[in-house]
Each structure stands twice: as structure tokens, then as C-alpha cells.
C-alpha positions in Angstrom: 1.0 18.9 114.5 4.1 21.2 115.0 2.9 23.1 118.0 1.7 20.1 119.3 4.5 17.9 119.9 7.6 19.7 119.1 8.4 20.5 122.9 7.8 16.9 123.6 10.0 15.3 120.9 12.7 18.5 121.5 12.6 16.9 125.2 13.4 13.7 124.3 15.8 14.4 121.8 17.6 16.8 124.3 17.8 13.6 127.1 19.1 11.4 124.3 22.2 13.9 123.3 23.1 16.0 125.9 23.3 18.6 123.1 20.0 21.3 122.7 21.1 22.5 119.4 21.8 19.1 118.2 18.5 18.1 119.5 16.7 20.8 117.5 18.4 20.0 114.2 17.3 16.6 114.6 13.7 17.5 115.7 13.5 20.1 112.6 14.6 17.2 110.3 12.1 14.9 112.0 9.3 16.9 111.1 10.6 17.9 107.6 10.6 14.5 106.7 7.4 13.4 108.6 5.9 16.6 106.3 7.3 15.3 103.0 5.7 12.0 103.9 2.4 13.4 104.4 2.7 15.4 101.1 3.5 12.8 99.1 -0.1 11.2 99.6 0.9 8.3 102.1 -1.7 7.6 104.7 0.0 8.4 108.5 -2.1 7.1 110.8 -0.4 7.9 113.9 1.4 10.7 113.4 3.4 10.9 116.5 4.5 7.6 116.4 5.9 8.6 112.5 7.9 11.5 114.3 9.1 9.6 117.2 10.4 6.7 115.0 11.7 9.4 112.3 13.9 11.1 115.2 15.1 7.7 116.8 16.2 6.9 113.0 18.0 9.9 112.8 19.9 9.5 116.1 20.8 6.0 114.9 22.3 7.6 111.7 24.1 10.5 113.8 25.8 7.9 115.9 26.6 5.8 113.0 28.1 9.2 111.0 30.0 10.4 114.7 31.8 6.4 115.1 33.5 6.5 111.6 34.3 10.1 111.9 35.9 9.1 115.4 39.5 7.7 115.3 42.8 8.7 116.6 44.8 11.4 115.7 47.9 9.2 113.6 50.1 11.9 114.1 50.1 11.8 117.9 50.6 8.4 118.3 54.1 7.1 118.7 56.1 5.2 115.5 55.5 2.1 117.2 52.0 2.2 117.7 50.7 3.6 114.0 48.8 0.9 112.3 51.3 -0.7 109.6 50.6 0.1 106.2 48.5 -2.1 103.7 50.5 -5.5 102.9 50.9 -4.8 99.0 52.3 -1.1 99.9 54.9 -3.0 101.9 58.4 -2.0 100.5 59.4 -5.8 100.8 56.0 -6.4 98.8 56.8 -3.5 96.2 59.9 -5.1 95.6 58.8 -8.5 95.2 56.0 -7.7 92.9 58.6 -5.3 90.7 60.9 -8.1 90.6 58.3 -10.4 89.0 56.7 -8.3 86.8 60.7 -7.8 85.5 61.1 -11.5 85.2 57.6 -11.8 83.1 58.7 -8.9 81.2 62.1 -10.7 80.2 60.5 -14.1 79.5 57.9 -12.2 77.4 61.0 -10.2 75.5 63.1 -13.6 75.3 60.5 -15.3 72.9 60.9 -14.9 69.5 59.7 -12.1 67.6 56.4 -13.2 65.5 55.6 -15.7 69.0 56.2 -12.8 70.9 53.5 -10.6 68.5 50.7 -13.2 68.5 51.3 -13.8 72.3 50.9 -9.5 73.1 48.2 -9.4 71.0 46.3 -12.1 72.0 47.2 -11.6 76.1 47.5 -7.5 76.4 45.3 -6.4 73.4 43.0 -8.7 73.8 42.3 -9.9 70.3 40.7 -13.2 69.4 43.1 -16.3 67.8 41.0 -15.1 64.9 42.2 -11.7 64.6 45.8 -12.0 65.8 46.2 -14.1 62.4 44.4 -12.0 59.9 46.5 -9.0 61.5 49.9 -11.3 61.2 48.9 -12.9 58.3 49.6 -15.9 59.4 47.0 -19.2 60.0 45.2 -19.8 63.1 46.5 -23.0 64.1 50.0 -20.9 64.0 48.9 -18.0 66.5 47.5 -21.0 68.4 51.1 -22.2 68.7 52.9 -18.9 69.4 50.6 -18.4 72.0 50.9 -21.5 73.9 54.4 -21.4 73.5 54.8 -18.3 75.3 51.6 -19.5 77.8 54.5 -22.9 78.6 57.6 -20.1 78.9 55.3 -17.4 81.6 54.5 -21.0 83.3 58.0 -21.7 83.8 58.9 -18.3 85.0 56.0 -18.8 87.5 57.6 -21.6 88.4 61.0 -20.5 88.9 60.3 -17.2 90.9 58.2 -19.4 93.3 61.0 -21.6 93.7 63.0 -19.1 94.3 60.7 -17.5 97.3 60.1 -20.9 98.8 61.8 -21.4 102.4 63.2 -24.8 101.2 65.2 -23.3 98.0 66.7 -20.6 100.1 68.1 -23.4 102.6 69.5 -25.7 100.1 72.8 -25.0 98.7 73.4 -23.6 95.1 
């Protein structure tokens, strides 16, 4: 099989890349793989058709691999041209997402100190209404309390930081 149509598929391979090493590495990799197929007990009928399709696989891959590798070089391009960076990395973005994670923080730290508790526990460690009271001590109906009190007071700072991005609030007078 080798002998036979290696020159022919090296020949084709060559007119499809310009490129006679390239061409060999992707006729030596057609043929290993058309070998591991035959080893591994699968009927091949027509094994030159196996090759041929093998290497025109392959060439599909190589182009694939060769169009994400291509891009342009960021550094030679001018300031103006560089693709902007991704919206969240934004510095106005940064900003605005520091400044609300602040004004949850502050709501969070404004509640009182056992509503506060239950409302961490439940929220950022994750434990049941269940488990927040045996840990407190306190009744389950009581957790349930804290933490939709401090559910109502995130709501409202929700509220107030969009009102505070909105177009319209920035145009009416304080």
C-alpha cells in the first residue's frame, strides 16, 4: 500500500499546499492513521479512497489550526486601531461595579447585628433557614425574618444605584 500510492497522494498534497515538506508530514500522517485503522480490525474496503479522504481531513484541520493562529501583530498597529478591551475590564465599568459592590457592602454592614448574621449565613455561606437557627439559636421563623429584612434593604440599594445611573436622575435637579 505505501509504495503504491505514496507518490500519488505526496503529488496531490504538494499541489494543495505549495509546501513539499508540509505535504510529506501530512501524507506520513495520512498513512499512519489509515495503518492504525487497519490494525484495529475495521474492514477498509477501498483503501485509497481511506487515504485520500484521511489527507483532505487533515488539510481541512491544518487550515482550521493556520486561521486562528493568524491575526495581527497588536503591537504594530496604531492606538487607535487596537481592538478595545472587554466591556467589564472597562475602567468606567471597574468603577461602576466597585462602587456597587461598596454600596451592597454598606447596606449589608448597616443592618443590625443578629439580621446581619442570619442574612451572611444564609446568602454567603450558604446554609439552610434550618441551620442558620440552630447555629444562632434562635427559631426559624426568626432567621426567616432577618433574612428578608436584609433581602427588602439589598432591594432598595438596587434600587437606588439604578436610579442613580439612570439618564433621567442625572438630568433632574437635586
Amino acid at each position: 500500500m505505501l509504495e503504491r500510492y505514496y507518490r500519488e497522494l505526496l503529488h496531490f498534497l504538494q499541489r494543495q499546499v505549495s509546501d513539499r515538506d508540509t505535504a510529506a508530514d501530512l501524507a506520513q500522517e495520512s498513512y499512519a492513521r489509515v495503518l492504525a485503522a487497519q490494525h484495529s480490525g475495521r474492514a477498509i474496503l477501498d483503501v485509497r479512497a481511506l487515504l485520500y479522504r484521511t489527507a483532505r481531513n487533515l488539510l481541512v484541520d491544518s487550515h482550521r489550526r493556520a486561521e486562528v493562529r493568524r491575526h495581527d501583530d497588536l503591537d504594530a498597529m496604531p492606538d487607535a486601531q487596537q481592538p478595545p478591551a472587554p466591556r467589564h475590564l472597562q475602567p468606567d465599568e471597574a468603577l461602576a461595579s466597585q462602587q456597587i459592590l461598596r454600596a451592597y457592602s454598606g447596606t449589608i454592614d448597616s443592618l443590625p447585628p443578629r439580621c446581619r448574621e442570619a442574612f451572611v449565613l444564609h446568602v454567603f455561606d450558604d446554609l439552610s433557614h434550618a441551620q442558620v437557627a440552630q447555629k444562632m439559636g434562635i427559631s426559624v421563623s426568626m432567621v426567616e425574618k432577618h433574612i428578608v429584612r436584609g433581602m427588602l434593604a439589598c432591594k432598595l440599594c438596587e434600587r437606588n444605584v439604578r436610579e442613580q445611573d439612570s439618564p433621567s436622575a442625572a438630568r433632574t435637579p437635586a
